[in-house]
C-alpha positions in Angstrom: 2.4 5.7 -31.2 5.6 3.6 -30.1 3.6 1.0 -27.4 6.9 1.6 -25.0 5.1 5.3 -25.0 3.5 5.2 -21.7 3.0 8.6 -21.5 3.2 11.5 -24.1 3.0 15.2 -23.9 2.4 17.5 -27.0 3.6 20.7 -26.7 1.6 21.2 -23.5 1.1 24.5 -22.1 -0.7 25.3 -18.7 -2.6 28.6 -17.4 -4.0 29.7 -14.1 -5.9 32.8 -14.9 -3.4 35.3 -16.8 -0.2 33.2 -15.4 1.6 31.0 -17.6 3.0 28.0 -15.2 4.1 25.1 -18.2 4.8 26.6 -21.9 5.3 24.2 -24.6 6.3 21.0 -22.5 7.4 17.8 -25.3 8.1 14.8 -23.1 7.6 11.2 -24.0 8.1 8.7 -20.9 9.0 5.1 -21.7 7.2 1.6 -19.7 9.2 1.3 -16.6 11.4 4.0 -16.4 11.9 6.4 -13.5 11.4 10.1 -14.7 12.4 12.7 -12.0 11.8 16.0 -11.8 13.4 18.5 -9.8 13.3 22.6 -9.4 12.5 25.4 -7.3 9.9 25.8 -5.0 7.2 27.2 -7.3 8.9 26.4 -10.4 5.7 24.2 -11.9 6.7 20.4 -10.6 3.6 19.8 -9.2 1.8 21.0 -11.7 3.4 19.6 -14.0 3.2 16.2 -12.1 -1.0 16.5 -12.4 -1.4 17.5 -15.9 0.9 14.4 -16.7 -2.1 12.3 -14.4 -4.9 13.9 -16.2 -5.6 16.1 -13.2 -5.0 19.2 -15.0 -6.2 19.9 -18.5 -3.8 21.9 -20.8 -4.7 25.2 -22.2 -3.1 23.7 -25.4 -1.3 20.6 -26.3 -2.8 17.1 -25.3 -1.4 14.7 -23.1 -1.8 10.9 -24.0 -1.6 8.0 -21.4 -1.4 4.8 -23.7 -2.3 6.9 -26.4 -5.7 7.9 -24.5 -6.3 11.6 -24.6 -8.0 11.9 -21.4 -9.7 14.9 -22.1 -11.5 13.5 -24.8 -12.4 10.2 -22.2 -16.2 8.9 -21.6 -16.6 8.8 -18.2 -16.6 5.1 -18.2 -13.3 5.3 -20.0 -11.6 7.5 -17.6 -12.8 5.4 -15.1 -10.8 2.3 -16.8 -7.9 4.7 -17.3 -8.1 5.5 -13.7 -7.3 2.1 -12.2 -4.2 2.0 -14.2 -2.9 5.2 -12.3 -1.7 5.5 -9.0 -1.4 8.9 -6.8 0.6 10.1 -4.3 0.4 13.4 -3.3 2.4 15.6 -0.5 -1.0 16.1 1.5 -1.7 12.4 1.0 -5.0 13.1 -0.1 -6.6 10.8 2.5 -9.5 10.7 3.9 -10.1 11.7 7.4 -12.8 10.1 8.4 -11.5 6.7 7.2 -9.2 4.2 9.2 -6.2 3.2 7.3 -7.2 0.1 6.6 -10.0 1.4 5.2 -8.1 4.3 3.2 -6.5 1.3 1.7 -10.1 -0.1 0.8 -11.3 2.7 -0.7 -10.0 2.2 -4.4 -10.5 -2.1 -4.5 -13.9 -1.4 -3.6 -14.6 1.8 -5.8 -12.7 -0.2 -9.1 -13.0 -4.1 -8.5 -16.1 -4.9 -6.4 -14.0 -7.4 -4.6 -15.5 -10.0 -1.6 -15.1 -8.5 1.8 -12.8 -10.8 2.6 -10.3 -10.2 -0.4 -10.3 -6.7 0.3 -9.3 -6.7 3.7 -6.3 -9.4 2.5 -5.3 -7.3 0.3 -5.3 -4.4 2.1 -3.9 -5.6 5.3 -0.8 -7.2 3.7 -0.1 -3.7 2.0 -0.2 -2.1 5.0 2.5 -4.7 6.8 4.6 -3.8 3.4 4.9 0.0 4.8 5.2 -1.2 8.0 1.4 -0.3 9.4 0.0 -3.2 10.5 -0.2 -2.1 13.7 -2.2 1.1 12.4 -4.9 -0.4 10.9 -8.3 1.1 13.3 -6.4 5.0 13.5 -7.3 7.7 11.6 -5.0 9.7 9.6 -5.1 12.7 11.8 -3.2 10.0 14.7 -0.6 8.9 12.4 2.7 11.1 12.2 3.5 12.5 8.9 6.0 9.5 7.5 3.4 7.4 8.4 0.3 9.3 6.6 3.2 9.2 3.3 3.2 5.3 4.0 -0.5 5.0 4.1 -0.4 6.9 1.2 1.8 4.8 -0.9 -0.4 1.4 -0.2 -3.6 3.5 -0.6 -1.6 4.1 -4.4 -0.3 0.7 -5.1 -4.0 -0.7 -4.3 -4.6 -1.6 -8.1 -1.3 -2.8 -8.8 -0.9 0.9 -11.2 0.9 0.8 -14.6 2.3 4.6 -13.7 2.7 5.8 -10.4 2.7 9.8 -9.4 4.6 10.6 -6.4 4.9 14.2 -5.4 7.9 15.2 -3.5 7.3 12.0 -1.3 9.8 12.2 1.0 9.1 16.3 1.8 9.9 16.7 5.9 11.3 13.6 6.8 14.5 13.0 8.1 17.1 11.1 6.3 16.4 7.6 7.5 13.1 7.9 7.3 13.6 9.5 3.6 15.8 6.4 2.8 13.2 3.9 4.5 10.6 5.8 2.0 12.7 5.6 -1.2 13.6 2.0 -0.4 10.3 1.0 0.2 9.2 2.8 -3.4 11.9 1.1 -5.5 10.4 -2.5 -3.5 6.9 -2.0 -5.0 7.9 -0.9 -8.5 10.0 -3.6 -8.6 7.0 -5.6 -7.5 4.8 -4.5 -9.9 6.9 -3.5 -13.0 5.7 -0.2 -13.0 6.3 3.2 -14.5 6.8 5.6 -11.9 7.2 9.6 -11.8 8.3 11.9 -9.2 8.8 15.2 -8.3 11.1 16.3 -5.5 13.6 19.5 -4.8 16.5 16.8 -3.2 19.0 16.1 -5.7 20.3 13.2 -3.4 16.9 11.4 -3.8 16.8 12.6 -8.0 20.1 10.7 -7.9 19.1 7.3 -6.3 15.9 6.9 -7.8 16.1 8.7 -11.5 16.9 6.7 -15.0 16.3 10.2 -16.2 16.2 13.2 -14.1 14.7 16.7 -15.8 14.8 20.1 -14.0 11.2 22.2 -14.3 12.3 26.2 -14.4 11.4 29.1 -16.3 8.1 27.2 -17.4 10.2 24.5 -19.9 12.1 21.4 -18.8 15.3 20.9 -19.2 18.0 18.0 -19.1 16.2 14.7 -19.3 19.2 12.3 -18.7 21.0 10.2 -16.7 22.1 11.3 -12.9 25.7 11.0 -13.7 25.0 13.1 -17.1 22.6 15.6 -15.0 25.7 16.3 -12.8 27.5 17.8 -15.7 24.8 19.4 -16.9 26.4 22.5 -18.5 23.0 24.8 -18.1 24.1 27.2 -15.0 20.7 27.2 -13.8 21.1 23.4 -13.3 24.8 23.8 -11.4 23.5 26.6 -9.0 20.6 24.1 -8.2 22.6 20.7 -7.5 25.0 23.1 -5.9 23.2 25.0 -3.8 24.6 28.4 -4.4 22.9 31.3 -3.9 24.4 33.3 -6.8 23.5 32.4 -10.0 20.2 32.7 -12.8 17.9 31.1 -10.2 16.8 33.8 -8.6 15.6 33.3 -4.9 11.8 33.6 -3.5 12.2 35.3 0.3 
């Protein structure tokens, strides 16, 4: 396997029940690149975004993270291959009975059994990078939802990941708040020289952030190339999305 190969998906398909959601999905994404991946509501993005993380097992195919199959992981192994990922999902996945600073906590203590003391360094300087130090003793259900995303991103950039998953992560916000996010995303893989991944149905934010953007429909992906190439994507089903029309092989969900 080329060691660029960061990850690599094998003709990955993906079932719920009797309902084929991914068919036959070939995608190889390099060290350090930004992959982006926009669609429909419904068209697969997400899921597609968690079987690339491990989260979802393929009904066929195999997905490799630096050539790990993690299906075919030890627990312990998965466990190592876990620090190396980071997460950030639309719901933020946090928990509610945790402060943010200890949100933050959670995965230094879980993966490096860290001093006391290092942990809340750590954890309080990620938290002035997304602009939260003054949130540290409230609970996610007192935080507004840009600032749940924020605590979110410096729960994922804990462990310093290798690949980040970000899941539409600037869904609701307004548009300097979506440029504050963005901006502050680009800052930390910079940082940390990271791969990153995201999923989002903006093309604006596809355009800013993507090396290589691919559009999920019809259970395949399609494109996989630059923003200014994407543009002139000849598909029609990529035009009527960047577009915007209403007319066209996209058919819309009332």
């Amino acid at each position: 396997m080329n060691s660029d190969i960061v990850i690599d998906a094998k003709d990955v398909t993906v079932c719920f029940g009797d309902k084929v959601v991914l068919e036959n999905i070939n995608l190889e994404v390099e060290k350090y690149e930004t992959i982006v991946f926009i669609g429909p509501s419904g068209s697969g993005k997400t899921v597609l975004l968690k079987t690339l993380a491990g989260l979802y097992p393929p009904v066929k195919g195999r997905v490799l993270i630096e050539g790990e199959d993690w299906q075919n992981l030890e627990s312990d192994h998965k466990h190592d291959l876990a620090r190396k990922l980071g997460m950030v999902f639309q719901q933020g996945a946090l928990f509610d009975t945790l402060t943010a600073l200890e949100n933050v906590e959670f995965p230094l203590k879980e993966h490096l059994g860290l001093p006391q003391d290092e942990v809340d360094a750590i954890a309080s300087d990620l938290l002035a990078k997304v602009n939260l130090a003054d949130s540290w003793y409230k609970k996610p259900s007192e935080l507004s939802g840009g600032m749940q995303r924020r605590l979110g991103i410096a729960r994922a950039m804990a462990l310093n990941p290798e690949v980040t998953f970000y899941d539409d992560p600037t869904a609701g916000q307004d548009p300097i708040q979506c440029d504050m996010v963005l901006n502050l995303i680009a800052e930390l893989k910079k940082r940390t020289q990271s791969t990153l991944i995201m999923t989002t149905s903006n093309v604006k934010v596809a355009y800013k952030m993507a090396d290589r953007i691919f559009m999920v429909i019809d259970h395949k992906i399609i494109g996989g190339c630059s923003p200014d190439d994407f543009k002139n994507y000849q598909d029609p089903r990529v035009q009527q999305f960047i577009k915007g029309e209403l007319k066209g092989p996209i058919s819309v969900k009332s």
